[in-house]
C-alpha positions as CSV (number, residue, x, y, z in Angstrom):
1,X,5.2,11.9,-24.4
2,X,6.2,8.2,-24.1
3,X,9.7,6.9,-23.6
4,X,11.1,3.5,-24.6
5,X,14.5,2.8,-23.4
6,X,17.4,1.6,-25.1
7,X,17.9,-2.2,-24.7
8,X,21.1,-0.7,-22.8
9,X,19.3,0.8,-20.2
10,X,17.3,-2.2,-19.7
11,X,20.3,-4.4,-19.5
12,X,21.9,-2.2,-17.0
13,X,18.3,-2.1,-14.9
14,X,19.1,-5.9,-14.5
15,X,22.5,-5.7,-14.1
16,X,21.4,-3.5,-10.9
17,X,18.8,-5.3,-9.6
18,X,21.0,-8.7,-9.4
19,X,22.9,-6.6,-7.1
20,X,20.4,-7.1,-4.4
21,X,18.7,-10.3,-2.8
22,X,15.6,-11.4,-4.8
23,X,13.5,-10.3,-1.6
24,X,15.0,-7.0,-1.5
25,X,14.8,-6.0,-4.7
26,X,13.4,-2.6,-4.1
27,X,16.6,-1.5,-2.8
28,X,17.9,-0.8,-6.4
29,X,15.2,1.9,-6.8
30,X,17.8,4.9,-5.9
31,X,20.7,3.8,-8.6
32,X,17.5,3.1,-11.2
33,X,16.6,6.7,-11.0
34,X,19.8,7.9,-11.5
35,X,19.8,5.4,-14.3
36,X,17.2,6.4,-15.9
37,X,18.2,10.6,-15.3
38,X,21.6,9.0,-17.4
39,X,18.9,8.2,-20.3
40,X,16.5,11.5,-20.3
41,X,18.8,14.0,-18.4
42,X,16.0,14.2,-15.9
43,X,13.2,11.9,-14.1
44,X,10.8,12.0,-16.5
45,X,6.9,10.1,-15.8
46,X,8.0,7.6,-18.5
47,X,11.0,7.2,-16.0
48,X,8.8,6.4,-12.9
49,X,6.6,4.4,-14.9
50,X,9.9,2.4,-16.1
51,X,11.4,1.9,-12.6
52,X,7.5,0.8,-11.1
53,X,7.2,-2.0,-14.0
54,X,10.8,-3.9,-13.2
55,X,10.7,-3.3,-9.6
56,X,7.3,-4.3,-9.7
57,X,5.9,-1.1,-7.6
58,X,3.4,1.3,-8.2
59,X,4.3,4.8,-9.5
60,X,3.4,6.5,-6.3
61,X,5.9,4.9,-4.4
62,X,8.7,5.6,-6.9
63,X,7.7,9.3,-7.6
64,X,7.5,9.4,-3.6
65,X,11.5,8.8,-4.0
66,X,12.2,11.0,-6.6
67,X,11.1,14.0,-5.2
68,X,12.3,12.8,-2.1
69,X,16.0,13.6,-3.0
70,X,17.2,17.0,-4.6
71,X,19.6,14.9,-7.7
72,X,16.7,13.4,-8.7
73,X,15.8,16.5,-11.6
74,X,11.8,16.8,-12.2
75,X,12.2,18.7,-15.2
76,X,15.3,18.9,-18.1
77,X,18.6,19.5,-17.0
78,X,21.6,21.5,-18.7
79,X,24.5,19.3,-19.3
80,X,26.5,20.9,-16.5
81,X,24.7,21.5,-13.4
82,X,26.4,24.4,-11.5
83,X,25.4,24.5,-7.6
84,X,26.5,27.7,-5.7
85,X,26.6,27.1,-1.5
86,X,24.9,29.6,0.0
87,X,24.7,28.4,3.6
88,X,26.0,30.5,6.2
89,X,30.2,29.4,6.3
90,X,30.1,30.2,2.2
91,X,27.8,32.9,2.6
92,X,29.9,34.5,4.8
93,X,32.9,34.0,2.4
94,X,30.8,35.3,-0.3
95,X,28.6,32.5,-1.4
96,X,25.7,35.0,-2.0
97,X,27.8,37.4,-4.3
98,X,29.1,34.4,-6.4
99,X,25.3,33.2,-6.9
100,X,23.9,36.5,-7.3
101,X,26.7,37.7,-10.3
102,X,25.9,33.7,-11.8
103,X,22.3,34.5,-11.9
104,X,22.8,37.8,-13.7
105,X,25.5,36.8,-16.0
106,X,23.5,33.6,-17.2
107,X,20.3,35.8,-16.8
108,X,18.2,32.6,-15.2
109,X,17.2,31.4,-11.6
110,X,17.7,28.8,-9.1
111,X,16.5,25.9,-11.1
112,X,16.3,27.1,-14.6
113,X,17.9,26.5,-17.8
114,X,19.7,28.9,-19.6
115,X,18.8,28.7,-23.5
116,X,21.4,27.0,-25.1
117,X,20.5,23.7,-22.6
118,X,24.3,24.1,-21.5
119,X,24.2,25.0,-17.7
120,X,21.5,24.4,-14.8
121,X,22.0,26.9,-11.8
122,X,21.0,26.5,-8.3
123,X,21.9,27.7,-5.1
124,X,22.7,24.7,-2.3
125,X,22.3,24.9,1.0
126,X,25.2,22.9,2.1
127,X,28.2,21.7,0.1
128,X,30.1,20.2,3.0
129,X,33.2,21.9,1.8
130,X,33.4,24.5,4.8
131,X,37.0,24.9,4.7
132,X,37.2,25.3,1.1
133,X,34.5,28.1,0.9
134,X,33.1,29.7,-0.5
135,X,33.1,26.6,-3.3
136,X,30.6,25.4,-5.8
137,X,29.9,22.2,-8.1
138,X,30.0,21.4,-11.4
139,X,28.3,18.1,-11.6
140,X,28.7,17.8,-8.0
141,X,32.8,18.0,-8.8
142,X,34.3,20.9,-6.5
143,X,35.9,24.1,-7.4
144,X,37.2,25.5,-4.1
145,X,37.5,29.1,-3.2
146,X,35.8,30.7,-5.9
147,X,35.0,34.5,-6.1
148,X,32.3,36.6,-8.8
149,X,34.9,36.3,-11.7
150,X,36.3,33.1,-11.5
151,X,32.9,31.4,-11.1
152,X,32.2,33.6,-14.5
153,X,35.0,32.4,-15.7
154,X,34.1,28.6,-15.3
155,X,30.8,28.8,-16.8
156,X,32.0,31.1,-20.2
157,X,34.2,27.9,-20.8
158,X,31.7,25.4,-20.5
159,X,29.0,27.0,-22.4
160,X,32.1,27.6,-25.0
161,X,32.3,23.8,-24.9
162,X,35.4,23.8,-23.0
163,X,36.1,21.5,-19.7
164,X,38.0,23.5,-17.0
165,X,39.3,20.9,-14.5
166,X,38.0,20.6,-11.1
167,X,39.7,21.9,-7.9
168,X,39.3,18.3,-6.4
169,X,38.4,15.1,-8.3
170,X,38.7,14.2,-11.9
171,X,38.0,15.6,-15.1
172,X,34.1,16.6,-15.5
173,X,31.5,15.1,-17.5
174,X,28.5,15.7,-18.5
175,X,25.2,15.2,-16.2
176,X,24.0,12.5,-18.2
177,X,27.8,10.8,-18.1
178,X,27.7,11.7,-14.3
179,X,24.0,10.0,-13.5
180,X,26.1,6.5,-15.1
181,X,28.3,6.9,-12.4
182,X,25.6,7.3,-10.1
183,X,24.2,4.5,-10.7
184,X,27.1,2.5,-9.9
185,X,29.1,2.2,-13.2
186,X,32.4,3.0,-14.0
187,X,33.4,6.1,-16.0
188,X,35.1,4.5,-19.2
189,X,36.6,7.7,-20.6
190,X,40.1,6.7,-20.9
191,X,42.5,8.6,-17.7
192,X,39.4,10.2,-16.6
193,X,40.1,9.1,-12.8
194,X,43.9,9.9,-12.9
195,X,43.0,13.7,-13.3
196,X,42.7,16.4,-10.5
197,X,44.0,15.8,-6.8
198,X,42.8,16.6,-3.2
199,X,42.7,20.1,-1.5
200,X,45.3,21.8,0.4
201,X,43.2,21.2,3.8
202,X,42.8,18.0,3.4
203,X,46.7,17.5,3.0
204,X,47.5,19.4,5.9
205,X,45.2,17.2,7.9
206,X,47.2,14.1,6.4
207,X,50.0,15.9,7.2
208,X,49.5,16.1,10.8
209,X,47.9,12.8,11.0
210,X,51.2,11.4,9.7
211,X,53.4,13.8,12.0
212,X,51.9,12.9,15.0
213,X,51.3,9.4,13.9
214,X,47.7,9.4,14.4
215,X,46.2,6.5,12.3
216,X,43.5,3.6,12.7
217,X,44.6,1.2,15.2
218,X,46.1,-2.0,12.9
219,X,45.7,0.0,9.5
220,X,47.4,-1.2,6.4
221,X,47.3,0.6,3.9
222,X,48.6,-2.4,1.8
223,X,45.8,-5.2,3.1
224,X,44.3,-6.3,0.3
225,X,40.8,-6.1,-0.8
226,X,39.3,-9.9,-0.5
227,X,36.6,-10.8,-3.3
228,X,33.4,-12.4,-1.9
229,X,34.2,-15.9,-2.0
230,X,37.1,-15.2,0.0
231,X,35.1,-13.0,2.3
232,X,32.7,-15.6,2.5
233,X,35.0,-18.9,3.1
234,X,37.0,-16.6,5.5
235,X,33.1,-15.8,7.2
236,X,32.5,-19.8,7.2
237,X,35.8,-20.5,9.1
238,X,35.4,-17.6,12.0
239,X,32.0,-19.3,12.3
240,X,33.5,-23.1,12.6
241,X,35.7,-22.1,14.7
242,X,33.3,-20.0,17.6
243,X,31.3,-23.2,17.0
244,X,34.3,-25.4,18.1
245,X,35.1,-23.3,21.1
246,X,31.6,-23.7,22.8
247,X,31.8,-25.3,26.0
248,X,30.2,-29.4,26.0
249,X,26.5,-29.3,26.5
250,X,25.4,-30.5,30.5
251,X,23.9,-33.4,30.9
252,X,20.3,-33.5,31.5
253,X,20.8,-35.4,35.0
254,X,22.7,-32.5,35.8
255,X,20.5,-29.5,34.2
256,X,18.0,-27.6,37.1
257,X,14.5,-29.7,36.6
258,X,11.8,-27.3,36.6
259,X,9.2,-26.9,38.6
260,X,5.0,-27.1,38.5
261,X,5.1,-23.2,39.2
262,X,8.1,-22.9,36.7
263,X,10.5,-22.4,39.3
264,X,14.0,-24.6,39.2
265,X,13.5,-27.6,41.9
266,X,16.9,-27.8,43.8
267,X,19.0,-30.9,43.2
268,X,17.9,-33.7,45.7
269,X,13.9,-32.3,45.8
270,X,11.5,-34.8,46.1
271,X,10.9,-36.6,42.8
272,X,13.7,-35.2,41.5
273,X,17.2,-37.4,41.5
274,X,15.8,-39.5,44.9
275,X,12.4,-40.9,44.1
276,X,12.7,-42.9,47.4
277,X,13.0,-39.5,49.4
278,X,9.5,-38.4,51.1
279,X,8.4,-35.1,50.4
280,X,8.1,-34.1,54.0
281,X,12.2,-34.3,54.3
282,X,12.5,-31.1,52.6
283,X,10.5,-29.2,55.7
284,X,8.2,-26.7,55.6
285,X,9.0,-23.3,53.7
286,X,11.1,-20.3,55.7
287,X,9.2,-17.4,56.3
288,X,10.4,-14.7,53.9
289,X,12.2,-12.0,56.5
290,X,10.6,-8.6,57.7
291,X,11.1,-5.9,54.8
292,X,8.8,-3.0,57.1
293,X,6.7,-2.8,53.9
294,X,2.6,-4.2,53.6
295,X,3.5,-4.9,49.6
296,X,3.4,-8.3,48.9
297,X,6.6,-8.8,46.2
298,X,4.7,-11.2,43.5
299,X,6.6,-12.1,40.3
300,X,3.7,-12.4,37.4
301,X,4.2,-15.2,35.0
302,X,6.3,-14.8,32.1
303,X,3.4,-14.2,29.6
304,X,3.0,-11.2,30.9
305,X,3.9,-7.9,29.7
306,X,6.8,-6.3,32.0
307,X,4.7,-3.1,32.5
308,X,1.4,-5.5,34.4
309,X,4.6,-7.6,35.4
310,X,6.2,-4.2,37.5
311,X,2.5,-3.3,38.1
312,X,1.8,-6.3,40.0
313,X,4.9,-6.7,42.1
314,X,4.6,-3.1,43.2
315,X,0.9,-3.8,44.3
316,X,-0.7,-7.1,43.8
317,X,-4.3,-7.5,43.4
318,X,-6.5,-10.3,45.9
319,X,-7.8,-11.8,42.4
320,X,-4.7,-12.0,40.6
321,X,-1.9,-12.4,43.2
322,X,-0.2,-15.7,43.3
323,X,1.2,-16.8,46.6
324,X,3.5,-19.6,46.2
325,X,4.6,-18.0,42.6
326,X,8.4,-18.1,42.1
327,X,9.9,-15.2,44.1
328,X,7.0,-14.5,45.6
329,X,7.8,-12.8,49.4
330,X,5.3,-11.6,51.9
331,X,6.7,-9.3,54.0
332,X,5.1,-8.7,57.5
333,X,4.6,-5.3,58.6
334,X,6.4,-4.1,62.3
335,X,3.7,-6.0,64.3
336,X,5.2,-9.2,62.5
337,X,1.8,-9.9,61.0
338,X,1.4,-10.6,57.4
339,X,-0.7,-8.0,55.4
340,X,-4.4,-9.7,54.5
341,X,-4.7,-10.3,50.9
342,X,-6.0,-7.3,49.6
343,X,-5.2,-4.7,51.6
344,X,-3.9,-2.1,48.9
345,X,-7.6,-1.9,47.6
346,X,-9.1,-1.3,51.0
347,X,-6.1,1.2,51.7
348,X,-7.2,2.9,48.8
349,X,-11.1,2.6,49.6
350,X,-10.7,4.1,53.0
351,X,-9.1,7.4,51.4
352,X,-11.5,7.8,48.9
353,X,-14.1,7.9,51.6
354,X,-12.5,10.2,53.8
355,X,-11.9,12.6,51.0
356,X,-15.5,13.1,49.5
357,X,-15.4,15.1,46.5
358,X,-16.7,18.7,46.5
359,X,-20.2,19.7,46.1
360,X,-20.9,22.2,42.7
361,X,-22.0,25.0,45.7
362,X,-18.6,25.3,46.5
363,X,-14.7,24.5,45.9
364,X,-12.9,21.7,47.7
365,X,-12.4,22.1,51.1
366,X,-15.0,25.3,51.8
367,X,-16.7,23.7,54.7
368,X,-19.6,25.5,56.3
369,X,-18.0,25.7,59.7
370,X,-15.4,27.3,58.5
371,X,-17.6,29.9,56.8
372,X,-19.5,30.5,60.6
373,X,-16.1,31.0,62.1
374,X,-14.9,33.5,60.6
375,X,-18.5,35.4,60.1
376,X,-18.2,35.2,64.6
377,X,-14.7,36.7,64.5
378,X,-15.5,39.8,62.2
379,X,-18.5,40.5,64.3
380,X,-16.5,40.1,67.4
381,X,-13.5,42.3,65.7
382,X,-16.2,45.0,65.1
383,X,-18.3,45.0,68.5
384,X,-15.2,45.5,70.5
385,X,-13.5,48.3,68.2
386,X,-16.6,50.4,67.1
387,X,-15.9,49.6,63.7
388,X,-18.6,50.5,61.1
389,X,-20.1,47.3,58.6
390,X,-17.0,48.3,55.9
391,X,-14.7,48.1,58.5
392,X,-16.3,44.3,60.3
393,X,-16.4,43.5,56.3
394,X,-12.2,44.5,55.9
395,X,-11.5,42.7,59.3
396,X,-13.6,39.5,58.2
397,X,-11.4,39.1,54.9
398,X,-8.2,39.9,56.2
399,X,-8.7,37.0,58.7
């Protein structure tokens, strides 16, 4: 069956979307499902298909969302949803019992309709109401500390069209009313938001808080809530003024000139500041001091990645090494001679050769000699003891 929403509906879908930048406009998915649920009382196809066209997405990416997230409904809702925790703190309390007697009483299942379309059970898994357990919702408003006959006793007053009031929050609604609210719009029943009040816990907590004056550090409770433009012209002036405190730019004569290998020349280098100086005044290099290592310390150029950058430094390559590169330090080994260029590769060469791989006749390391050594000490073992050919064969393999 095909849907056509309300001009309503579509007015609100723009409303939401001009919430968002024009690039970011599939952001308002979430509050258009809920929009949409306010219209159908559940996420209907005709409701994906709805939120694909003004978002301009395909339906597999919006139904992807929708049965992402459990207050999404796949299927008609009841006008009040009743949720029952049954996680482990509730269950303990009695969450199971309270679900259980709801289930019989009402005579459906988690996710099922009873036949008048009034209530929706399911069990939750998490209510985040610990201290208030064992607690369920009614249109995701709390009633706190419920037992088998009071949670009886709620829904016998909403299926007699009655509206018991909430534990914490305000008055309920319907599902349908709620999904407005969802989707970011005001309730407009008249007092509906001065109704209910918070839970004993979270008073005590406030309590304390105030008693041992633990707060926010520069709270007011009486700072004002800017609009945008104030936000914004107060945004512009922080700005101005962290653009004000920067410190002058340095002059260029001043500024490090860099050199052919990318390096900073120093102040005074030939062709840089004293043209008339001759580049032999700056002396040859110093030799780069001792370290006891043979690794040559080469800093790779800046295009590269910082894992062949780390690779390189730790052991350069003949081919790739760069010896006057910026950093660059040769170390000499304890003899006070400079490694050759390549010495890691022929470091590496050598051990290869001296540990040839094993044969397929025999593991690693099972030399032949070996083998004739110990075959001469059994035999010996055995000439000199008397030993029969089960006793050489014991002594040969316990040596």
């Amino acid at each position: 069956m095909t849907t056509t929403f309300t001009d309503e509906t579509r007015e609100r879908a723009r409303e939401i979307i001009a919430r968002y930048p024009a690039d970011r406009s599939r952001s308002a998915l979430l509050p258009l499902l809920h929009l949409v649920q306010a219209e159908e009382g559940y996420v209907s196809p005709a409701g994906v298909a709805f939120c694909a066209e003004v978002l301009g997405l395909n339906k597999a990416q919006v139904g992807a969302v929708a049965t992402f997230y459990t207050m999404y409904k796949r299927k008609p809702t009841g006008d009040f949803l009743v949720s029952v925790c049954t996680n482990t703190m509730c269950n303990v309390l009695g969450g199971q019992e309270v679900y259980d007697t709801l289930a019989e009483h009402l005579g459906v299942g988690h996710d099922e309709t009873t036949a008048d379309g009034t209530i929706t059970l399911e069990h939750a898994e998490c209510l985040a109401a610990c201290d208030y357990g064992p607690v369920m919702t009614v249109n995701y408003d709390f009633f706190d500390g419920v037992d088998a006959s009071t949670a009886v006793g709620v829904v016998d007053e909403l299926r007699a069209g009655g509206r018991p009031m909430p534990t914490r929050g305000a008055r309920l609604c319907t599902l349908k009313e709620m999904a407005v609210q969802l989707a970011g719009f005001a309730d407009e029943r008249d007092g509906a938001v001065a109704d209910g009040g918070p839970g004993e816990p979270t008073l005590r907590g406030l309590r304390l808080a105030q008693q041992h004056g633990v707060s926010v550090p520069g709270f007011d409770p009486n700072t004002p809530i800017r609009s945008k433009a104030e936000a914004d012209k107060a945004a512009a002036e922080a700005k101005a003024k962290a653009e004000a405190a920067k410190p002058a730019p340095v002059e260029a004569s001043a500024a490090p000139v860099k050199g052919g290998d990318g390096a900073s020349a120093p102040t005074g280098a030939a062709g840089v500041g004293d043209p008339a100086k001759p580049a032999e005044a700056t002396g040859p290099a110093k030799p780069a001091e001792a370290s006891g290592s043979t690794t040559r310390d080469v800093k790779a150029p800046d295009d590269k990645s910082p894992q062949v950058r780390t690779a390189e430094t730790r052991q350069p390559d003949a081919g790739t090494a760069v010896p006057d590169a910026p950093g660059t330090k040769v170390p000499a080994d304890r003899t006070g001679t400079a490694p050759e260029a390549g010495d890691a590769r022929a470091a590496e060469a050598a051990g290869v050769a001296a540990n040839a791989p094993a044969g397929d006749g025999k593991p690693a390391g099972d030399e032949a000699g070996a083998q004739e050594r110990n075959l001469t000490e059994a035999k010996a073992g055995t000439d000199a003891d008397g030993a029969g050919p089960a006793d050489a064969n014991e002594t040969g393999a316990q040596k």
